[in-house]
C-alpha positions as CSV (number, residue, x, y, z in Angstrom):
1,X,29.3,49.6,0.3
2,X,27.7,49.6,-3.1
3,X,24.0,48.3,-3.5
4,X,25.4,45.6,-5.5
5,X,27.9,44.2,-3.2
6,X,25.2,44.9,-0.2
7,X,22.9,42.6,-2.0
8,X,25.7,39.8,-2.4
9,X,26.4,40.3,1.2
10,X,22.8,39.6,2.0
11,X,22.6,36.5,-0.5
12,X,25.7,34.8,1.1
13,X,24.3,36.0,4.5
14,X,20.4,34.1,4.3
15,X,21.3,31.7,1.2
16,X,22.8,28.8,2.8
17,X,23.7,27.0,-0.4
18,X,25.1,30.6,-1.9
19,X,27.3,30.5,1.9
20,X,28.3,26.5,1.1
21,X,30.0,27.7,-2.3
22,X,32.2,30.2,-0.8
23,X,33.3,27.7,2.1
24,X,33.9,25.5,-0.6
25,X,36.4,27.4,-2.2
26,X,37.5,29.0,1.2
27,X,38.8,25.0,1.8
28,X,39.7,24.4,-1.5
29,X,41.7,27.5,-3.3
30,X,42.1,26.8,-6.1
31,X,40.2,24.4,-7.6
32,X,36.6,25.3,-9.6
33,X,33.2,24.2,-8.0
34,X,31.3,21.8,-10.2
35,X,28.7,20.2,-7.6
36,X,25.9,17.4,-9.3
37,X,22.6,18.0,-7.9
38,X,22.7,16.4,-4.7
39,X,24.7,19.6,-3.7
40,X,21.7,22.0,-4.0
41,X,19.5,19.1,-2.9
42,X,21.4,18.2,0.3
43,X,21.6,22.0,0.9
44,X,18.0,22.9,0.5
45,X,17.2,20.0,3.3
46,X,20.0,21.8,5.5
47,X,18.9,25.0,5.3
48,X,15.4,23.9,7.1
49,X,17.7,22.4,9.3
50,X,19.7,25.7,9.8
51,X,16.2,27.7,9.9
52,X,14.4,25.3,12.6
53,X,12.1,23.9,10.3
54,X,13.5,20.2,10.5
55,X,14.4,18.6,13.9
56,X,15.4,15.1,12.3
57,X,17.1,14.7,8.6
58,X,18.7,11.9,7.2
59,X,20.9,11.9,4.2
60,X,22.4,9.0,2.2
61,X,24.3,10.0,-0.3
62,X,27.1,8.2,-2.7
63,X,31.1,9.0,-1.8
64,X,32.2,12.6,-2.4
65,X,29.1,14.0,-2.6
66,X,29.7,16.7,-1.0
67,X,28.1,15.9,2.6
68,X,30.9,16.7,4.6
69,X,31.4,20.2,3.3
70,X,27.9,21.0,3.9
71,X,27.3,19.2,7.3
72,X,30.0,19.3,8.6
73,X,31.4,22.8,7.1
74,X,29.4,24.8,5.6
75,X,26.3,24.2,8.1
76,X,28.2,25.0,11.4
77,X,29.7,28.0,10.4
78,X,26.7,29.4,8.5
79,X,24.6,28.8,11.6
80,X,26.8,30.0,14.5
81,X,27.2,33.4,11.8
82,X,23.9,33.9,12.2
83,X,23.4,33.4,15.7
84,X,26.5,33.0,17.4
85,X,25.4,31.6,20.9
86,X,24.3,28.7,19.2
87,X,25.8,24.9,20.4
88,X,26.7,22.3,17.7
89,X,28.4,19.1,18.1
90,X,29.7,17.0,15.3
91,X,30.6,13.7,15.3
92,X,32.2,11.2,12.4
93,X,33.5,7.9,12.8
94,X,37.4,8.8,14.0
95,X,38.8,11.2,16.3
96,X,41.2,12.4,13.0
97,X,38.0,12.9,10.5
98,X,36.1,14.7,13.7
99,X,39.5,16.9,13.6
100,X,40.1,17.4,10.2
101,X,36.9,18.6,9.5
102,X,36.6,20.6,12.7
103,X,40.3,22.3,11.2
104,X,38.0,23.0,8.0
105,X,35.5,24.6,9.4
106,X,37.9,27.1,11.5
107,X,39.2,28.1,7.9
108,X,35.9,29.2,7.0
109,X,35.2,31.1,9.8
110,X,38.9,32.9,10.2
111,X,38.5,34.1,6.9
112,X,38.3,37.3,5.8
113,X,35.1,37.2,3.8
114,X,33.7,35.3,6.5
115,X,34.3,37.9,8.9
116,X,33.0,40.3,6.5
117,X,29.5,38.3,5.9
118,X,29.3,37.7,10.0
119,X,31.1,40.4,11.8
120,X,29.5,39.7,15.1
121,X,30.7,36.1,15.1
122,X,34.2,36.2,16.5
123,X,36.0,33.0,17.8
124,X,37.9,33.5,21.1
125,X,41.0,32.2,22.0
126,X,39.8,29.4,23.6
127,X,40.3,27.6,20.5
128,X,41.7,23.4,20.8
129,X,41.7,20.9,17.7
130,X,38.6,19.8,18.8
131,X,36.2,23.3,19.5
132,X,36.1,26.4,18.8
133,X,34.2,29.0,21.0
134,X,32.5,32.0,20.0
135,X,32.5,35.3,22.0
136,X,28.8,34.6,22.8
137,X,29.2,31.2,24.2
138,X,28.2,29.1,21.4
139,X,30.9,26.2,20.0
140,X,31.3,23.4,18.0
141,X,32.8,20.7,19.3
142,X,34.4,17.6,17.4
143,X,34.3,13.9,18.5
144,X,34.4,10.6,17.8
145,X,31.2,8.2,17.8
146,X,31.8,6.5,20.7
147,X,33.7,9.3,21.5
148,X,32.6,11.0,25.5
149,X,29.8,13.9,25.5
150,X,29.7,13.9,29.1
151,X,29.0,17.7,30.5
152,X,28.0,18.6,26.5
153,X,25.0,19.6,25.5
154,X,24.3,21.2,22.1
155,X,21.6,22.7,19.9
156,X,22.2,20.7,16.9
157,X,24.2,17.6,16.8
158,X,25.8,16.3,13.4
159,X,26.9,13.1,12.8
160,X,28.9,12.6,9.4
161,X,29.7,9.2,8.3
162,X,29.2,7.2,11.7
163,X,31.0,4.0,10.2
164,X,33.9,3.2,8.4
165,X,33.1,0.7,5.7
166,X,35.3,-1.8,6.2
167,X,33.6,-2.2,9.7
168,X,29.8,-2.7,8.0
169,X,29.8,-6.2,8.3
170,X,30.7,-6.4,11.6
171,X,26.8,-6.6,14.1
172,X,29.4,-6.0,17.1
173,X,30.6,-2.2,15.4
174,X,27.1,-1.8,14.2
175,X,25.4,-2.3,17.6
176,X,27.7,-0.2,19.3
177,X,27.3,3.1,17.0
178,X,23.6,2.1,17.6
179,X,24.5,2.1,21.0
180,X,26.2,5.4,21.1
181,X,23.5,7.0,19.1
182,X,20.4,6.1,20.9
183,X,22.3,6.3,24.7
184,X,24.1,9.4,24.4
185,X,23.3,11.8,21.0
186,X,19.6,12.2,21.7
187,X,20.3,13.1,25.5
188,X,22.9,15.6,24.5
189,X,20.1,18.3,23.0
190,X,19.2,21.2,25.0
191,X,16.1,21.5,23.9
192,X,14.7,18.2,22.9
193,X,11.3,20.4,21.4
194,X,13.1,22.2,19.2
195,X,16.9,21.5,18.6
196,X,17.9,19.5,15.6
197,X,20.2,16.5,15.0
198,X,21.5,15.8,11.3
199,X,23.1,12.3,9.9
200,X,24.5,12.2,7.2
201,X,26.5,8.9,5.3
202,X,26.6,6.3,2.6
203,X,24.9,3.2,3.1
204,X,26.9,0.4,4.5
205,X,24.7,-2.1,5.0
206,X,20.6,-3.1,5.9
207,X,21.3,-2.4,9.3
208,X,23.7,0.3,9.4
209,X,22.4,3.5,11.5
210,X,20.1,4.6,8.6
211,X,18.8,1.6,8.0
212,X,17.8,1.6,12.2
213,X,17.1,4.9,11.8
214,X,14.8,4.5,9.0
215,X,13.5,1.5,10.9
216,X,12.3,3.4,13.7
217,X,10.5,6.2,11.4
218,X,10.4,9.8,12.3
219,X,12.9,10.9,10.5
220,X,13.2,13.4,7.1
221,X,15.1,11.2,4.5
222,X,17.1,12.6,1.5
223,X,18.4,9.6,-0.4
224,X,19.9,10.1,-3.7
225,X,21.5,7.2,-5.5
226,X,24.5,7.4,-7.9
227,X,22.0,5.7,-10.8
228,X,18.1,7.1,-10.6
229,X,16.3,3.8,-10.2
230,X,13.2,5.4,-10.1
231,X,11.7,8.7,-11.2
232,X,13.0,11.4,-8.6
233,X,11.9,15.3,-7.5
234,X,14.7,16.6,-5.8
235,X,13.6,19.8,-4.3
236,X,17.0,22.2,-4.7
237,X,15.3,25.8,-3.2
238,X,13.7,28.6,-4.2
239,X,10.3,26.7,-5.0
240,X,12.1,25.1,-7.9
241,X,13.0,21.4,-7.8
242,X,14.9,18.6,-10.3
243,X,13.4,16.0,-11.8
244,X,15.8,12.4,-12.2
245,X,14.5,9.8,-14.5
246,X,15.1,6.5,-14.2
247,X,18.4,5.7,-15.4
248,X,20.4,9.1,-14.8
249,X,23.8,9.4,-14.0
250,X,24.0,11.5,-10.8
251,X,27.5,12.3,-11.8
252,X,27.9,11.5,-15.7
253,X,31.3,14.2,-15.5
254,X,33.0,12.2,-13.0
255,X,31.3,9.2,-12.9
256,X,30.0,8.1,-16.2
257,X,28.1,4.9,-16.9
258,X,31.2,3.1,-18.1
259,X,33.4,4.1,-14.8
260,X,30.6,3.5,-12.1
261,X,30.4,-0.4,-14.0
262,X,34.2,-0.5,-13.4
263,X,33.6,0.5,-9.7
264,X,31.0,-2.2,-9.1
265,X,33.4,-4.7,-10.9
266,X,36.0,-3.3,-8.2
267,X,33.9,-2.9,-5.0
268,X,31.4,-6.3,-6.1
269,X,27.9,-5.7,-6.7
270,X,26.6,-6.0,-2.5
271,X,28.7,-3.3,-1.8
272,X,28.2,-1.0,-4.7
273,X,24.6,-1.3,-4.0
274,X,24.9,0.2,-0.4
275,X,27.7,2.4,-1.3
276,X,26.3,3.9,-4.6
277,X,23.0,2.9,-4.7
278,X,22.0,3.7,-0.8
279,X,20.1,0.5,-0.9
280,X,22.0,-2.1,1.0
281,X,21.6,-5.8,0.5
282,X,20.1,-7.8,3.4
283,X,22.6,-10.1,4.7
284,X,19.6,-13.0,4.8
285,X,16.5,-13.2,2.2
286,X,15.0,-13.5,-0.8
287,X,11.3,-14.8,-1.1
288,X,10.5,-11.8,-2.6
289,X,11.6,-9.6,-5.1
290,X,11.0,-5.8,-5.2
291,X,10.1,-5.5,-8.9
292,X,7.2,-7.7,-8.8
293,X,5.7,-5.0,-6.8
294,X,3.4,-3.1,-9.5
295,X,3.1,0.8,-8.3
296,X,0.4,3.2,-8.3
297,X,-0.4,6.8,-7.6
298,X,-0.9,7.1,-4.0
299,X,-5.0,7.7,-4.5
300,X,-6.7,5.3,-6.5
301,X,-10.1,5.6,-7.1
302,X,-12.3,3.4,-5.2
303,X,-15.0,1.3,-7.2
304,X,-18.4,-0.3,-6.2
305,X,-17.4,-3.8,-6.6
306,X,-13.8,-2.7,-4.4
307,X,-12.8,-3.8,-1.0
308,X,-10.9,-1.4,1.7
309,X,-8.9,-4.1,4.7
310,X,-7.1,-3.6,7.7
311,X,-4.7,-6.4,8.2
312,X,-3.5,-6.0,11.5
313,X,-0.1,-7.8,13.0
314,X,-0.6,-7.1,17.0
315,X,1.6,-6.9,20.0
316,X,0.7,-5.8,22.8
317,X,3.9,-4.3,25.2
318,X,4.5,-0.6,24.7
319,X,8.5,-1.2,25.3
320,X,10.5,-0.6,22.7
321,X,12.2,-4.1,22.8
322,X,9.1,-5.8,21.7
323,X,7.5,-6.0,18.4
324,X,5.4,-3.3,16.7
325,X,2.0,-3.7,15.7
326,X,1.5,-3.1,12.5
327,X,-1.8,-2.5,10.1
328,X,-2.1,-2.8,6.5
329,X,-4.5,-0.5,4.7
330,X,-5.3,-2.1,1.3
331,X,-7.8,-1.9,-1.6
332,X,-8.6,-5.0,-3.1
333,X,-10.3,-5.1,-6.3
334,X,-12.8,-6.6,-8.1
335,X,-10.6,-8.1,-10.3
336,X,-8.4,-9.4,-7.4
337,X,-5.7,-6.4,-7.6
338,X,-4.1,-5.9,-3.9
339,X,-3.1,-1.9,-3.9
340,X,-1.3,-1.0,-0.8
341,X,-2.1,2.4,0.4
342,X,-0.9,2.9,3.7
343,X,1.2,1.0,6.5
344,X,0.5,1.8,10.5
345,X,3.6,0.5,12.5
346,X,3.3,1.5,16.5
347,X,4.2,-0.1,19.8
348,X,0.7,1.0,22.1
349,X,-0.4,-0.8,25.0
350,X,-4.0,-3.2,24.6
351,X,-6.6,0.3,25.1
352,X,-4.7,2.8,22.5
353,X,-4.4,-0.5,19.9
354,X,-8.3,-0.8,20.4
355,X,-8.8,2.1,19.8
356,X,-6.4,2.9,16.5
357,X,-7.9,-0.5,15.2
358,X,-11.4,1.1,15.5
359,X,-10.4,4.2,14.1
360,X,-8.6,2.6,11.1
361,X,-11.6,0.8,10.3
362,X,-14.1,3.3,10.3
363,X,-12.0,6.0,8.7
364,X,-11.8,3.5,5.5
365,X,-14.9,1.9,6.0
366,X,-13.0,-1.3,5.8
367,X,-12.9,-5.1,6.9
368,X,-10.3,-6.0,9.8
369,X,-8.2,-9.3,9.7
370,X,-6.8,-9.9,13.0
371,X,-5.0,-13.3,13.4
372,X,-6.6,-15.1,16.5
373,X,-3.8,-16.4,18.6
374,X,-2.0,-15.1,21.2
375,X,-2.3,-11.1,21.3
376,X,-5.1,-11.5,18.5
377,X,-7.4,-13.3,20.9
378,X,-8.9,-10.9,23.0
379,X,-8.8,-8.1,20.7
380,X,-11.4,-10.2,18.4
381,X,-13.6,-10.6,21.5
382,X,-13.7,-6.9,22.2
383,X,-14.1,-5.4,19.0
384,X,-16.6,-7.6,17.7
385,X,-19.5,-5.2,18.4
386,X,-18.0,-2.0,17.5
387,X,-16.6,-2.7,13.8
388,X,-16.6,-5.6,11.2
389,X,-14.0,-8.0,12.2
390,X,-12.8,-11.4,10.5
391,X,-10.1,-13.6,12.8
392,X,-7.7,-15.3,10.5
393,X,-6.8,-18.7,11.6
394,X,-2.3,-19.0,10.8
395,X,-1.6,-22.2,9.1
396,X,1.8,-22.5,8.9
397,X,5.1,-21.1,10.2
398,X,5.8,-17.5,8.5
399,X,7.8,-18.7,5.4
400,X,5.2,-20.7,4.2
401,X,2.9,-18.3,4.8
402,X,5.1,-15.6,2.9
403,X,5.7,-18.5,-0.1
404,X,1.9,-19.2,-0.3
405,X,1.0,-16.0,-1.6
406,X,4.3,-14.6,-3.7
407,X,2.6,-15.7,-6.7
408,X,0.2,-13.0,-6.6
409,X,3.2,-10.4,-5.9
410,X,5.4,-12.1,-9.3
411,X,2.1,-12.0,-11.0
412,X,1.9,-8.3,-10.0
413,X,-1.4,-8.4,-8.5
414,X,-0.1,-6.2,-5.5
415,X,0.5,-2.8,-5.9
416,X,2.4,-0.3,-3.8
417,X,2.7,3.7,-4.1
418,X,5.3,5.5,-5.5
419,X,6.2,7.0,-2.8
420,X,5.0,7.0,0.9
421,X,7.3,7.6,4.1
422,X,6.7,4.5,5.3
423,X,7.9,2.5,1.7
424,X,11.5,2.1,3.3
425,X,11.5,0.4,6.0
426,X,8.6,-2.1,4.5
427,X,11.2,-2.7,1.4
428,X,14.1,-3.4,4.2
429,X,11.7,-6.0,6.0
430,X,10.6,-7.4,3.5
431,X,13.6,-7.9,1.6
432,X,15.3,-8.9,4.6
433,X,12.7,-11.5,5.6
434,X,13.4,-14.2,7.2
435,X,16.9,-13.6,8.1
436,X,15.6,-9.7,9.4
437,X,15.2,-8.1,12.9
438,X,11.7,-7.4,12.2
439,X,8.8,-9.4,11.0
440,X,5.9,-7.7,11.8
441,X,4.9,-6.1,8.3
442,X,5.8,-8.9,6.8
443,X,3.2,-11.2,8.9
444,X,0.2,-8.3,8.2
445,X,0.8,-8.6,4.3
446,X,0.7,-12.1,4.0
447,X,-2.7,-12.3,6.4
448,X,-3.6,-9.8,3.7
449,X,-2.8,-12.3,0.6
450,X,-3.3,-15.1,1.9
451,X,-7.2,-14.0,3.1
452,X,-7.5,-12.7,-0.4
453,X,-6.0,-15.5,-2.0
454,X,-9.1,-17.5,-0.1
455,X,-11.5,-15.3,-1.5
456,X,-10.2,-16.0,-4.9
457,X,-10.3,-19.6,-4.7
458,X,-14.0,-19.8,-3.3
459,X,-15.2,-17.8,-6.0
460,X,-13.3,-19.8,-8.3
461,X,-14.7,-23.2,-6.8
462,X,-18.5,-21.7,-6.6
463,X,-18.0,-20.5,-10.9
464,X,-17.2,-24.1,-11.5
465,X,-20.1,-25.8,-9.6
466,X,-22.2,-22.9,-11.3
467,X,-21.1,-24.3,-14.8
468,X,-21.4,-28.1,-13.5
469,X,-24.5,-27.9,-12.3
470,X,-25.4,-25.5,-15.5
């Protein structure tokens, strides 16, 4: 072997979006490769799924992206090539996708140039429509979701488009892939430290498996829209990233500006925006919108005359079936600018919320709000001595209290960053709100608002007697 072609071989062998390529045009002769950048995007995040270095991903991506070769493809067979005992299951929303692409992937891995990149990867004849087996005991199996895993256990699980679309808007089909993800994928893995489970899909709707997904937090989240609605780094390998403006066309070959328009005329615009856009409509909603939100940096600068709060929302069961608690860190200026820097959102029993609420506060030096009723109550009483603590008294049901203080939001007074892992599920509440399955953030920010609001309106009354009296 020449050093030339000994170096391709080790390219194809360690790159995995060099190895995603050449399955591409193993499954499709013929036809040239002309990927947008969510290719080398969605395969930089795979390959630190591939090399152990992400246990969780989530992908949203727009139709024919490209997600299906690599996760369901590409990823398999590059991984059980390098280490062919491994155990991968992969599931998609109908038994006939699960086995199509399961027929895809045995292409790629009976080919020759496969063989010739993996030689000790060798499929048996144990081979069905739904797995393939190596010669070392590692598979992939194919299924439906929904689909049986009893006796399976696997490595890394994949699940490629868990919904069809015309099913979104049905909460019966939604709750059952939730179902089927939270009471059978997770228990599959064989080693719940270590192995890795991968979704990947196009938004269907706010409470599709992403958006629960998302909800629940944890999870690595690649989400690339077909038009950049905010300024983007798309990390794509070998240190070297892509930077999307606002505006651009993921796809302006294929899918210009003038044929995406004609595919939201076709699809409407609520489906377009889940679809294309990987931001779903909430099916209730509307107090607020998300571009009265000003943004900021991430780190503003603290001045002298600047406040740091904790508005706390508490609950106080552990069980996942009850509500979170969540905190609101926030900086609130002198000149009555809110800037959001950080959301907490846990579900801790009364002595570990104690104990987060003191730690929050004395890591920012901050006030606490705590609403005193119900859960509120005795947390007032016992931190009282410990850090500085004001009880906010609700007046109100939690529209009004949302409605009181969206002035200050239109008037751009609040400000969120830029980016933050927890930005996503706060937009979904809040967007969502009231019609949403959560309202917990929702109920910190406007304890937030509406105690700053307060403040505003006090100085404001003690200026005028000033003048009056002046």
């Amino acid at each position: 072997m020449s050093e030339a072609l000994h170096d391709a071989v080790a390219a194809y062998r360690s790159n995995f979006a060099l190895f995603a390529t050449k399955a591409f045009n193993i499954v499709n002769p013929g036809t040239m490769f002309s990927g947008t950048v969510a290719f080398p995007a969605m395969a930089h995040a795979l390959a630190k799924v591939a090399a152990g270095r992400t246990r969780r991903l989530l992908i949203t991506v727009p139709p024919r992206s490209g997600k299906s070769l690599l996760a369901s493809i590409a990823l398999p067979a590059f991984v059980l090539g390098q280490d062919p005992t491994r155990r991968i299951i992969c599931a998609s929303y109908s038994g006939d996708l699960a086995a199509k692409l399961a027929r895809d992937c045995r292409t790629v891995m009976t080919h020759r140039s496969y063989r010739q990149l993996f030689p000790g990867t060798k499929l048996t004849g144990k081979n069905t429509e739904t797995e393939m087996e190596t010669a070392h005991g590692g598979f992939r199996f194919a299924t439906s979701v929904g689909g049986t895993l009893l006796g399976r256990g696997g490595n890394l699980i994949v699940v490629d488009d868990p919904m069809k679309p015309d099913e979104a808007m049905s909460q019966t089909a939604r709750e059952r892939v939730w179902d089927w993800f939270t009471g059978t994928v997770g228990s599959r893995l064989d080693n719940k430290a270590e192995d890795a489970i991968v979704v990947v899909m196009q938004r269907l709707h706010a409470e599709d498996l992403a958006g629960l997904l998302l909800d629940r937090g944890g999870w690595d989240h690649l989400c690339i829209p077909a038009i950049a609605e905010t300024d983007q780094i798309l990390p794509i390998g070998a240190g070297r990233v892509h930077h999307r403006k606002v505006g651009e066309i993921l796809d302006p070959v294929r899918e210009p500006r003038d044929v995406l328009d004609q595919i939201k005329e076709d699809l409407g615009s609520r489906t377009f925006e889940a679809q294309y856009q990987q931001q779903p409509i909430p099916d209730q909603g509307g107090l607020v919108t998300w571009s009265w939100f000003a943004t900021h940096n991430g780190q503003p600068q603290r001045g002298p005359y600047d406040t740091m709060v904790v508005s706390w929302d508490t609950a106080m069961k552990d069980r996942e079936v009850n509500d979170y608690s969540v905190g609101i860190v926030a900086m609130v200026r002198a000149t009555r600018q809110v800037d959001i820097l950080d959301v907490i959102r846990v579900r801790l029993d009364f002595p570990a919320l104690r104990k987060r609420i003191v730690e929050e506060a004395r890591r920012h030096n901050a006030t606490t709000l705590i609403e005193a009723a119900g859960s509120g109550i005795p947390l007032i009483q016992d931190l009282y001595q410990q850090i500085q603590v004001i009880q906010r008294q609700p007046l109100g049901d939690k529209v009004v209290r949302l409605q009181a203080v969206t002035p200050m939001i239109e008037a751009g007074k609040v400000s969120l960053p830029a980016r933050a892992p927890w930005l996503d599920a706060f937009r979904r509440e809040l967007l969502s709100f009231p019609g949403g399955r959560y309202d917990d953030q929702v109920d910190a920010l406007s304890q937030l608002l509406g105690w700053v609001r307060e403040r505003n309106i006090s100085r404001n009354l003690q200026t005028r007697y000033r003048t009056t009296r002046g």
